[in-house]
Residue frames as qw, qx, qy, qz and C-alpha x, y, z in Angstrom:
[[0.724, 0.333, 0.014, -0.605, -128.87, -143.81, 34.66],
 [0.829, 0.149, 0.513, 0.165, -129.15, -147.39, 33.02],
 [0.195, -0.142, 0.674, 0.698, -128.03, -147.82, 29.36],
 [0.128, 0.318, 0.541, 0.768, -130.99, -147.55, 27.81],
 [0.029, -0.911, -0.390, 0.131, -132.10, -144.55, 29.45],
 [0.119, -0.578, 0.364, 0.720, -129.05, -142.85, 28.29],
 [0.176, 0.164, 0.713, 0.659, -129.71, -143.81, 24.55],
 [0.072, 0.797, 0.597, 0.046, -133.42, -142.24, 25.22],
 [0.395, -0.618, 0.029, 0.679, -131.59, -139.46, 26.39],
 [0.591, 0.802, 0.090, 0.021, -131.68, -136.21, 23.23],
 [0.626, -0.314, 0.410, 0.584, -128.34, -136.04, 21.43],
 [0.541, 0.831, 0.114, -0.070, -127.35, -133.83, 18.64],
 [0.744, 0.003, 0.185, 0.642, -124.21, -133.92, 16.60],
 [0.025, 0.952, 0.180, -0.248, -123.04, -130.22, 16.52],
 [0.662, 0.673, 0.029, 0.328, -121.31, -128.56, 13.60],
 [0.565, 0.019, -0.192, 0.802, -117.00, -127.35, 14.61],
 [0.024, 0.590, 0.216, 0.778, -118.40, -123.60, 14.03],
 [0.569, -0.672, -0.392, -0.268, -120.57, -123.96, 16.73],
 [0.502, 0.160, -0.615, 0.587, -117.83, -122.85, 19.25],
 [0.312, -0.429, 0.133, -0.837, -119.79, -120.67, 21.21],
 [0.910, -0.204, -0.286, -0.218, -122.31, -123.84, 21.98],
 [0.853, 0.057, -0.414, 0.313, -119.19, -125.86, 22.71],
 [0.182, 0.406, -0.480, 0.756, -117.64, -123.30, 25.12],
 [0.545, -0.423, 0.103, -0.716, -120.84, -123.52, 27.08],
 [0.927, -0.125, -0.324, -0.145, -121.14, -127.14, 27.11],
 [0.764, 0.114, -0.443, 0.454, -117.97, -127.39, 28.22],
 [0.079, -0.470, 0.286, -0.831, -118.21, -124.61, 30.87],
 [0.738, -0.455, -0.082, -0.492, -121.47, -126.78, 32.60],
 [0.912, 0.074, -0.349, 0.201, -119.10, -129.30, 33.52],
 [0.201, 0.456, -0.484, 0.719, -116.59, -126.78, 35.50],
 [0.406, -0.401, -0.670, 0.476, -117.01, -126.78, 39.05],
 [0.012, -0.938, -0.342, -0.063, -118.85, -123.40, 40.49],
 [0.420, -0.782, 0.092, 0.451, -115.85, -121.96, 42.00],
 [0.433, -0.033, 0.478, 0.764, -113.61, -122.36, 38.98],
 [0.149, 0.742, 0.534, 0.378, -116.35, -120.93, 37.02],
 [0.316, -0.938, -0.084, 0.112, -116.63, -117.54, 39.41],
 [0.460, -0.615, 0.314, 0.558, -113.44, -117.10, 39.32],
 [0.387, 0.256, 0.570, 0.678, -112.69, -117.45, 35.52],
 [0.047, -0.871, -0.446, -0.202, -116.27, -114.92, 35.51],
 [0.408, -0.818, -0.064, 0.399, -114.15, -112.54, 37.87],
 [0.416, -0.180, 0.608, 0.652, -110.67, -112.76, 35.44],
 [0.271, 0.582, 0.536, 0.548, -113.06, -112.06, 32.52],
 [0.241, -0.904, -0.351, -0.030, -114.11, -108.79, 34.39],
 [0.337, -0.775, 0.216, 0.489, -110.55, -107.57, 35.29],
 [0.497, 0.304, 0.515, 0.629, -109.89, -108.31, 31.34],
 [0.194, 0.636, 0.599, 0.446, -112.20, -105.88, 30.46],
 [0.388, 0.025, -0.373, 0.842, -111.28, -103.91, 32.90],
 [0.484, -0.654, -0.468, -0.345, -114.29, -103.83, 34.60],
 [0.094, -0.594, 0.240, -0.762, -113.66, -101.77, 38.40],
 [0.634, -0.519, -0.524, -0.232, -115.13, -103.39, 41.27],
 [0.191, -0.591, 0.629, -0.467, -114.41, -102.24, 45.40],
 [0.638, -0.081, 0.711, -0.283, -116.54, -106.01, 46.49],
 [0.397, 0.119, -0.827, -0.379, -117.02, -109.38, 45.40],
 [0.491, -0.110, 0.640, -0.581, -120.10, -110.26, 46.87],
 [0.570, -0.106, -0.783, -0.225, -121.87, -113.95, 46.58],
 [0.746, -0.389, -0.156, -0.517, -123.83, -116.20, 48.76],
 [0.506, -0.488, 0.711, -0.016, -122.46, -119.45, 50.75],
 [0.948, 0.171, 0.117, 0.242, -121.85, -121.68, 47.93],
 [0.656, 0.565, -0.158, 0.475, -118.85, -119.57, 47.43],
 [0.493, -0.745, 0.393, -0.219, -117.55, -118.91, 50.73],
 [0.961, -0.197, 0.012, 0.195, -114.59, -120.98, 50.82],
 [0.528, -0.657, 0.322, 0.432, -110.48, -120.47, 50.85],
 [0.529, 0.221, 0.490, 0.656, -109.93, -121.19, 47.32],
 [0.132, 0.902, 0.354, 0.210, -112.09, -117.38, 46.28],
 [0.311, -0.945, -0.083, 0.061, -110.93, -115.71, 49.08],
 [0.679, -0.233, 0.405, 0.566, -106.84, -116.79, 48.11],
 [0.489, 0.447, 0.638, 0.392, -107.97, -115.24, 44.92],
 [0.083, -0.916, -0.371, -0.126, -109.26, -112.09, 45.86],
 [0.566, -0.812, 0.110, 0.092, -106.27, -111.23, 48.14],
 [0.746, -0.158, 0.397, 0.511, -103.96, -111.88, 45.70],
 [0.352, 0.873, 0.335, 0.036, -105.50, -109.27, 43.40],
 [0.471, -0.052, -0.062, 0.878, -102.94, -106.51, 42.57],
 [0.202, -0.492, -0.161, -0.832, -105.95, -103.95, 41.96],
 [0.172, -0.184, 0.500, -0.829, -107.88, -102.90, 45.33],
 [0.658, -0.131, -0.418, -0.613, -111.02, -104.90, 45.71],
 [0.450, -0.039, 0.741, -0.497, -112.58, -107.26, 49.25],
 [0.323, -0.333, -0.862, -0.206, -114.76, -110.21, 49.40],
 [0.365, -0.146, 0.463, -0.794, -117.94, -109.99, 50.62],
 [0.581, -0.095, -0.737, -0.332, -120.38, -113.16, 51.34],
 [0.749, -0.389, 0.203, -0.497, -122.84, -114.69, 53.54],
 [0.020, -0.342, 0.920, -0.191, -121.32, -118.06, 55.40],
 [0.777, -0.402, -0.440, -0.201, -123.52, -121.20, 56.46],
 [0.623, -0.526, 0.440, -0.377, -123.21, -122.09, 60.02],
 [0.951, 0.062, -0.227, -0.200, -121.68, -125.35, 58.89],
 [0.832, -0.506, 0.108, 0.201, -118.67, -127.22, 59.79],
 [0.669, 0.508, -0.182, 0.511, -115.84, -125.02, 58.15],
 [0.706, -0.518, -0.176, 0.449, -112.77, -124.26, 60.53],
 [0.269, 0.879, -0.035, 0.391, -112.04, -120.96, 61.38],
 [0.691, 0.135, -0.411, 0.579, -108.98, -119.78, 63.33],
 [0.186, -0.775, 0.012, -0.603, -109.78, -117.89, 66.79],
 [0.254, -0.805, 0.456, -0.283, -107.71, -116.91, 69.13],
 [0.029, 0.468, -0.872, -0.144, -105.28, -119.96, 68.13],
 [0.306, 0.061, 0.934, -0.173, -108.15, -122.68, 67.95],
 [0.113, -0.111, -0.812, -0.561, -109.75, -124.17, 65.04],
 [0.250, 0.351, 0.626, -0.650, -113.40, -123.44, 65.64],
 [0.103, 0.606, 0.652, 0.445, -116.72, -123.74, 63.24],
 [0.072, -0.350, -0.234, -0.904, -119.04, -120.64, 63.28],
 [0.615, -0.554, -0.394, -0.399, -121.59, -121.99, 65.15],
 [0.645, -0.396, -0.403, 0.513, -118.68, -122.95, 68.14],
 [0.188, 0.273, -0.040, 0.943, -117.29, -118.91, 67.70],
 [0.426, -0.520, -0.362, -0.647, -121.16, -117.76, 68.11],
 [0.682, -0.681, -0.240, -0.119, -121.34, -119.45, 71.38],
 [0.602, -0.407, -0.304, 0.616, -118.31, -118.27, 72.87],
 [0.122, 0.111, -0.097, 0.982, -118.66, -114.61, 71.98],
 [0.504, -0.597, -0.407, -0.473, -122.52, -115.42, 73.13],
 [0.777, -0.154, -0.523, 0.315, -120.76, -116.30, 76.10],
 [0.444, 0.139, -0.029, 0.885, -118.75, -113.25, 76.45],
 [0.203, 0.859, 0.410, -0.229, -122.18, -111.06, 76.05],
 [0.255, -0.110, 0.575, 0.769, -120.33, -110.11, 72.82],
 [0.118, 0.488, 0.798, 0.334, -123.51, -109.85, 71.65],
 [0.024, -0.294, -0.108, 0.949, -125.40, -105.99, 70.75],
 [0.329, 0.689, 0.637, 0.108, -128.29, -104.75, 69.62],
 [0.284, -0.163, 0.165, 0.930, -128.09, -102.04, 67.26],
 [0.375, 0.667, 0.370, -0.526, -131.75, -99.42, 67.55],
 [0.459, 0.608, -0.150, -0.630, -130.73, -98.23, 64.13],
 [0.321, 0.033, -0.930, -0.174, -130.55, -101.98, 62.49],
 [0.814, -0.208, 0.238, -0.487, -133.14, -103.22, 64.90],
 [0.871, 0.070, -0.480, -0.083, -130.85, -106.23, 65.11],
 [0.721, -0.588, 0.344, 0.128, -128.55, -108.12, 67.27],
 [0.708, 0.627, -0.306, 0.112, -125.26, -108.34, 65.96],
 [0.807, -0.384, 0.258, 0.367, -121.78, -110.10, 66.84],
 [0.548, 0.800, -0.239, -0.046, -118.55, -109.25, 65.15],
 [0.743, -0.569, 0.328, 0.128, -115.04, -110.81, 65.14],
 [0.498, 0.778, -0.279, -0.264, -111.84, -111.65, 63.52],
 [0.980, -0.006, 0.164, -0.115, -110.66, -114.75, 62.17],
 [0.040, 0.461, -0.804, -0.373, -108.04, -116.82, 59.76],
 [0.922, 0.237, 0.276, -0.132, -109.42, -119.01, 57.00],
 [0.955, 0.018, 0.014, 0.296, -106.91, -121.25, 56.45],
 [0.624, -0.331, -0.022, 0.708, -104.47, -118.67, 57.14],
 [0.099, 0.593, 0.374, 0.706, -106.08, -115.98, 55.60],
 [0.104, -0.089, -0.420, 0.897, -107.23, -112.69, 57.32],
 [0.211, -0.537, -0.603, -0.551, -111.07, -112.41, 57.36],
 [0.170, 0.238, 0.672, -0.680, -114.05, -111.40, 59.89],
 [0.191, -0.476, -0.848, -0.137, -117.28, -112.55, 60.47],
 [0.413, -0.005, 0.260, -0.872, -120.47, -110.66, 61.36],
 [0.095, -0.265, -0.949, -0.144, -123.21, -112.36, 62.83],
 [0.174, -0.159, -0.408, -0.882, -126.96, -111.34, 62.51],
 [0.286, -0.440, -0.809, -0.265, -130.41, -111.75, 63.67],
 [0.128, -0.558, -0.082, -0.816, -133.37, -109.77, 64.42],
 [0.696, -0.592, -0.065, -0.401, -134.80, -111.36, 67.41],
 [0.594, -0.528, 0.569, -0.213, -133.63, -113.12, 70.89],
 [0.745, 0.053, 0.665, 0.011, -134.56, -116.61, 69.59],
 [0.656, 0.627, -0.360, -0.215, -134.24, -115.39, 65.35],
 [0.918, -0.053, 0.198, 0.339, -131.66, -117.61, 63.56],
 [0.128, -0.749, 0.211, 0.615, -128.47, -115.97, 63.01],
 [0.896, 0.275, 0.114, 0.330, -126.75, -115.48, 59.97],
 [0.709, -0.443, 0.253, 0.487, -123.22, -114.89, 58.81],
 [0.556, 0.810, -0.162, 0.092, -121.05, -112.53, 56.30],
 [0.639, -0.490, 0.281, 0.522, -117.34, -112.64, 55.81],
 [0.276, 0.958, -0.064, 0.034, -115.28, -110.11, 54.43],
 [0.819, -0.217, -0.199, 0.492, -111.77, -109.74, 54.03],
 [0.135, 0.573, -0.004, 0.808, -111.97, -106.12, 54.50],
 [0.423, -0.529, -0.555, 0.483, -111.51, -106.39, 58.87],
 [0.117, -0.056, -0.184, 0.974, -111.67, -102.55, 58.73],
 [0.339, -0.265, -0.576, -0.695, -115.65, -102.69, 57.60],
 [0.410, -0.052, 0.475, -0.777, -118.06, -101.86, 60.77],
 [0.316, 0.310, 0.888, -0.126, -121.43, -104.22, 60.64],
 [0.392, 0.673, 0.367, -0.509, -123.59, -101.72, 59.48],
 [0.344, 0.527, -0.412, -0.659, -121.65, -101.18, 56.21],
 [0.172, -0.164, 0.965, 0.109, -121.01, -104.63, 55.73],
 [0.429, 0.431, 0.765, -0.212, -125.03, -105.20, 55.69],
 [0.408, 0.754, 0.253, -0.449, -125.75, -102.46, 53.52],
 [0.380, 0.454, -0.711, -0.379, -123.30, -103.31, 50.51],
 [0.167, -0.073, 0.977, 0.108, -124.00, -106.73, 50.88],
 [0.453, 0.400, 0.796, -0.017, -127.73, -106.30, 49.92],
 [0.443, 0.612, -0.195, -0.626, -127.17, -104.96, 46.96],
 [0.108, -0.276, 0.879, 0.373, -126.76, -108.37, 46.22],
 [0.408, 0.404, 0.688, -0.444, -130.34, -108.79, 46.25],
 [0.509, 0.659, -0.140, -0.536, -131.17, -107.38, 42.91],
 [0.296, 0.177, -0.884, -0.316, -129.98, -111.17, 41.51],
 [0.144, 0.231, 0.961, -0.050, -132.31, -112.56, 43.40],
 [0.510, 0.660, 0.115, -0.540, -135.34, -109.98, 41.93],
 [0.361, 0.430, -0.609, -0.560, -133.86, -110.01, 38.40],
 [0.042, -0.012, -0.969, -0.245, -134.70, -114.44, 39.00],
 [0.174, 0.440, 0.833, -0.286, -137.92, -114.25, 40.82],
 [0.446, 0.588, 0.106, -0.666, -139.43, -110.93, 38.49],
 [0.196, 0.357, -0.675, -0.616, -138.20, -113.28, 35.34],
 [0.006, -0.093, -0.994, -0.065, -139.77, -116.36, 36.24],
 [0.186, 0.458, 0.838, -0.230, -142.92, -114.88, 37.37],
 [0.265, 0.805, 0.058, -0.527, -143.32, -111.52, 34.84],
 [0.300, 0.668, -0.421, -0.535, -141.21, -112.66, 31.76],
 [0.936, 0.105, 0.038, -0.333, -141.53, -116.41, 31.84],
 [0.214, 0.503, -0.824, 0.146, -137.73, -117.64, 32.52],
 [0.279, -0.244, 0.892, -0.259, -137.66, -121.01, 32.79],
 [0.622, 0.228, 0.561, -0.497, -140.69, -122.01, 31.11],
 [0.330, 0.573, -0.461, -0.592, -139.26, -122.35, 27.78],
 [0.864, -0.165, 0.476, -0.010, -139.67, -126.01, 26.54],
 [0.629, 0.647, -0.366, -0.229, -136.66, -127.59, 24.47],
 [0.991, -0.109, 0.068, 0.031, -134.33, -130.08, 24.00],
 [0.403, 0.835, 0.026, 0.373, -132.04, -127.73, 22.66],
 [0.569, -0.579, -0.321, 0.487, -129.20, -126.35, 24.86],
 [0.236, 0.180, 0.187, 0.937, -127.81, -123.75, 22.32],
 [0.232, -0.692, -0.392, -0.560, -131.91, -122.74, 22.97],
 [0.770, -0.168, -0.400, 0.467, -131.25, -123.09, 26.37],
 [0.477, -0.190, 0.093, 0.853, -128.50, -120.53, 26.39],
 [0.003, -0.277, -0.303, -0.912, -130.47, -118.06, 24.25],
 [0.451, -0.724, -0.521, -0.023, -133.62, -118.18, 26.85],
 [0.498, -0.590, -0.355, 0.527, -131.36, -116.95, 29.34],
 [0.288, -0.271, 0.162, 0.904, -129.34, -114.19, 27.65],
 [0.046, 0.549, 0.384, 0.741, -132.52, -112.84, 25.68],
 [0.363, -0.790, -0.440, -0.224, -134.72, -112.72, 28.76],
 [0.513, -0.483, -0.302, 0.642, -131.74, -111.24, 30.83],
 [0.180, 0.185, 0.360, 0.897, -131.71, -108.39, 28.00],
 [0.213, -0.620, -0.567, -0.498, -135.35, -107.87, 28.67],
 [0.464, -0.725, -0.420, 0.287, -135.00, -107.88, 32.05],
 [0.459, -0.448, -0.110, 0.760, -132.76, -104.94, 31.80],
 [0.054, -0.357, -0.576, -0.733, -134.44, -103.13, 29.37],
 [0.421, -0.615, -0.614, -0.261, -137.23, -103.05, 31.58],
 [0.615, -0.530, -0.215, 0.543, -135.28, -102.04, 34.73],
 [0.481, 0.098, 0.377, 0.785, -134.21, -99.40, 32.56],
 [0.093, -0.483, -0.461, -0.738, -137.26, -97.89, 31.64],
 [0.539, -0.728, -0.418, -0.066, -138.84, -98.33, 35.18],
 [0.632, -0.273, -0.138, 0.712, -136.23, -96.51, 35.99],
 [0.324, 0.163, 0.485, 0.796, -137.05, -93.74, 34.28],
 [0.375, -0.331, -0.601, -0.624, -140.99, -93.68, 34.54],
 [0.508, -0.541, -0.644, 0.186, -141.69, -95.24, 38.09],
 [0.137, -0.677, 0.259, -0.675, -142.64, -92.46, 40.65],
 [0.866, -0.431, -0.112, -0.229, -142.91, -94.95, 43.10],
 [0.259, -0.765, 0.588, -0.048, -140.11, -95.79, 45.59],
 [0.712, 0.274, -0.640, -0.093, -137.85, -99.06, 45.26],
 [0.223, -0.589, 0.648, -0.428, -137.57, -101.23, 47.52],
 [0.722, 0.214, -0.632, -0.186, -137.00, -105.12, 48.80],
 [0.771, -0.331, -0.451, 0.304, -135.91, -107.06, 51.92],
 [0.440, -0.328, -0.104, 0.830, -133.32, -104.32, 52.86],
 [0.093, 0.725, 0.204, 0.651, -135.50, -101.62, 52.08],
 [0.514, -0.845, -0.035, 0.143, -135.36, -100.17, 55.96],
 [0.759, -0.152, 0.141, 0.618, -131.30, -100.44, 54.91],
 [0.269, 0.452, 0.382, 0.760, -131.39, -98.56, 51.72],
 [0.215, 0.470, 0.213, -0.829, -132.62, -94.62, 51.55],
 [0.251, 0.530, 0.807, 0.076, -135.46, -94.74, 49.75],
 [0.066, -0.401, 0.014, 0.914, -136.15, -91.84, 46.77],
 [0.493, 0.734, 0.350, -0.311, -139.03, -90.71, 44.99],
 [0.400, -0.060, 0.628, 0.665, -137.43, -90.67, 41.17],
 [0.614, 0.470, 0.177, -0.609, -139.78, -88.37, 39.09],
 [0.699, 0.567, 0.408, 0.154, -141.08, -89.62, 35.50],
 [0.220, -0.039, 0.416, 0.881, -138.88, -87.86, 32.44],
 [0.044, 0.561, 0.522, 0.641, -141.94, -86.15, 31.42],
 [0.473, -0.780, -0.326, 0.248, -142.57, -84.85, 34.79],
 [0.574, -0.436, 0.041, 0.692, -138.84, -83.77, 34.81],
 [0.200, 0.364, 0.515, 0.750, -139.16, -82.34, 30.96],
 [0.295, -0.733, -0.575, -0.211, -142.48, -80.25, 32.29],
 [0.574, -0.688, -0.140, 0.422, -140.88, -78.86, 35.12],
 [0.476, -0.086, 0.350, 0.802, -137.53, -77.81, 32.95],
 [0.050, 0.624, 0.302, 0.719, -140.21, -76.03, 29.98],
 [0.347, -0.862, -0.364, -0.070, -142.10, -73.97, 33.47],
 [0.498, -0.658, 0.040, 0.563, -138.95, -72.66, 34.71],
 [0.277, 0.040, 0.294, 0.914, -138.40, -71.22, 31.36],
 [0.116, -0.708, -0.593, -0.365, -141.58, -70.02, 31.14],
 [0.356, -0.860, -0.343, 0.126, -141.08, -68.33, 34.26],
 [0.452, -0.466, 0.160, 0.744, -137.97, -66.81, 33.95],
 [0.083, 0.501, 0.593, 0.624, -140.00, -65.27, 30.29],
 [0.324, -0.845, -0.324, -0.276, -142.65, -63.61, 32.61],
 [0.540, -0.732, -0.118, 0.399, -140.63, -62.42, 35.10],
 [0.272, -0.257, 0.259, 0.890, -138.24, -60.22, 32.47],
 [0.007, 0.343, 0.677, 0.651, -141.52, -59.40, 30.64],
 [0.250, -0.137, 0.359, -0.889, -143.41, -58.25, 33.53],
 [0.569, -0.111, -0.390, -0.715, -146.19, -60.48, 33.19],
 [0.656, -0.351, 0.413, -0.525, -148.13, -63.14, 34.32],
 [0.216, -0.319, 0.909, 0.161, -147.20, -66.95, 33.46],
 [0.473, 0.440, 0.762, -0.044, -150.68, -68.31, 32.75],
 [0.452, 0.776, -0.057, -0.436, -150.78, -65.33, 30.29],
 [0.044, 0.588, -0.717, -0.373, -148.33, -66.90, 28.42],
 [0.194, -0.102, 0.975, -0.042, -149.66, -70.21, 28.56],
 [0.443, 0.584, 0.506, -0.455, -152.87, -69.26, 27.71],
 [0.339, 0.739, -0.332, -0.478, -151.55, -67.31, 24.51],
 [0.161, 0.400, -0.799, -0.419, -149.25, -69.68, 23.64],
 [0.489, 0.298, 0.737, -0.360, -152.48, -72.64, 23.89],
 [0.386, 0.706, 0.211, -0.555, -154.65, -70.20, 22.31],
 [0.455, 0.700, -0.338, -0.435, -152.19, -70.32, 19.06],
 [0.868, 0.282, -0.198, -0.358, -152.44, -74.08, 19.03],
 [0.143, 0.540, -0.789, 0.256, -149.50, -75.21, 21.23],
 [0.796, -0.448, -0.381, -0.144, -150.85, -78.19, 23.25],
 [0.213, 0.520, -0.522, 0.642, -149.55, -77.25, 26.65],
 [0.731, -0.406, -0.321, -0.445, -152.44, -78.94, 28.64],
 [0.862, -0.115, -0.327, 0.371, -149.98, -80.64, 30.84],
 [0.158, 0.231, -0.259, 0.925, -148.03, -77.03, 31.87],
 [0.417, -0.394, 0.036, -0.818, -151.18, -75.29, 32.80],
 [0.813, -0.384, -0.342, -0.274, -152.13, -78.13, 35.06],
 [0.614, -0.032, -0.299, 0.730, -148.28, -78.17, 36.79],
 [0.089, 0.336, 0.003, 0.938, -149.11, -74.37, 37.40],
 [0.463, -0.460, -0.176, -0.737, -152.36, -74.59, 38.45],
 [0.810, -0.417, -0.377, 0.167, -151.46, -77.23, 41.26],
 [0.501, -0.015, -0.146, 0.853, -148.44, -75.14, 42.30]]
């Protein structure tokens, strides 16, 4: 920018206290990878568990994976790759992804798997002297492929796909904020506001995820819903309903009677049970 579009530019002198502020500011400036990684180190502080580290392809590279593999606690990358022009080591010769692809297309290395309904490749590499392997993807003849790498070579394709999209549930958590809780639409000049946009409306978002969790009878599901098993989750009042009938019934059945007698009586002397006697009478 010129000089005097930087002086137009908003500026605010911020008070020592402010450290929080200042840790951010000074955090936007890090490169992504350092960042992720510092994020990762804050997680084994807290001693936070994890078996994968899964990300996208900005973070596919040699500096993560050096990281990961140095761990002393048990834990694999996992991450989708571009097709771009990093060199991987196979069978002793530097080779991009896209050069690998066509020689294990070559090979008819290539498989289709009925219960993926894809085509898949697999192999095993060396980034920069690292142990990894690739799996490549794609649903049709002519699809475009894509790429995971792991450094957990003992992982078959099929798991590989199906832990990796649980990574999906960042990209819901951006696209149900922006277009159901308004992320992103805040206007300020403000970065400390900024910063408090994100971390209220993540709060909401889980909150919410929370309750629909709870409440939805409806299945979940997303891109990799064919992946996932898909369950029917009753409502807590459903579940609560269900719990009072089975005492009910186990009542009548050492009483000799009939359940809706009970329910009826116990109506009759001003209980609202309206909600049993309709569980009963469907059943």
């Amino acid at each position: 920018m010129k000089t005097s579009e930087r002086k137009k530019q908003f500026h605010k002198e911020r008070e020592e206290q402010e450290s929080a502020v200042r840790e951010r500011i000074s955090e936007y400036d890090e490169s992504k990878i350092s960042t992720s990684i510092r994020m990762v180190k804050r997680a084994v502080k807290y001693k936070i568990k994890y078996d994968y580290l899964l990300a996208d392809s900005w973070f596919a590279c040699a500096e993560i994976i050096r990281y990961i593999k140095t761990r002393a606690m048990e834990c694999h990358y996992l991450g989708m790759i571009k097709m771009g022009n990093i060199k991987y080591e196979y069978e002793g010769k530097l080779m991009t992804s896209k050069e690998i692809l066509q020689t294990l297309s070559l090979r008819r290395g290539r498989k289709w798997s009925q219960k993926m309904g894809l085509y898949h490749v697999e192999c095993q590499v060396k980034l920069d002297g690292m142990d990894v392997k690739l799996f490549f993807y794609r649903r049709t003849k002519r699809g475009k492929w894509v790429a995971l790498m792991t450094t957990n070579r003992s992982l078959c394709y099929v798991q590989a796909l199906k832990i990796y999209s649980m990574r999906w549930s960042i990209e819901v958590f951006f696209k149900e904020s922006k277009s159901l809780l308004g992320f992103g639409k805040y206007q300020t000049r403000n970065f400390a506001s900024l910063i408090a946009e994100t971390c209220i409306t993540a709060l909401q978002f889980n909150i919410l995820s929370t309750a629909k969790r709870f409440t939805d009878d409806e299945t979940l599901g997303g891109l990799f819903r064919e992946i996932g098993s898909d369950t029917v989750k009753l409502s807590v009042t459903d579940r609560i309903w269900k719990i009072v009938t089975k005492i009910l019934q186990k009542i009548a059945d050492i009483y000799l009677v009939d359940i809706k007698e009970i329910i009826d009586k116990l109506i009759d002397a001003g209980i609202h049970l309206e909600p049993i006697k309709l569980i009963t009478a469907k059943t």
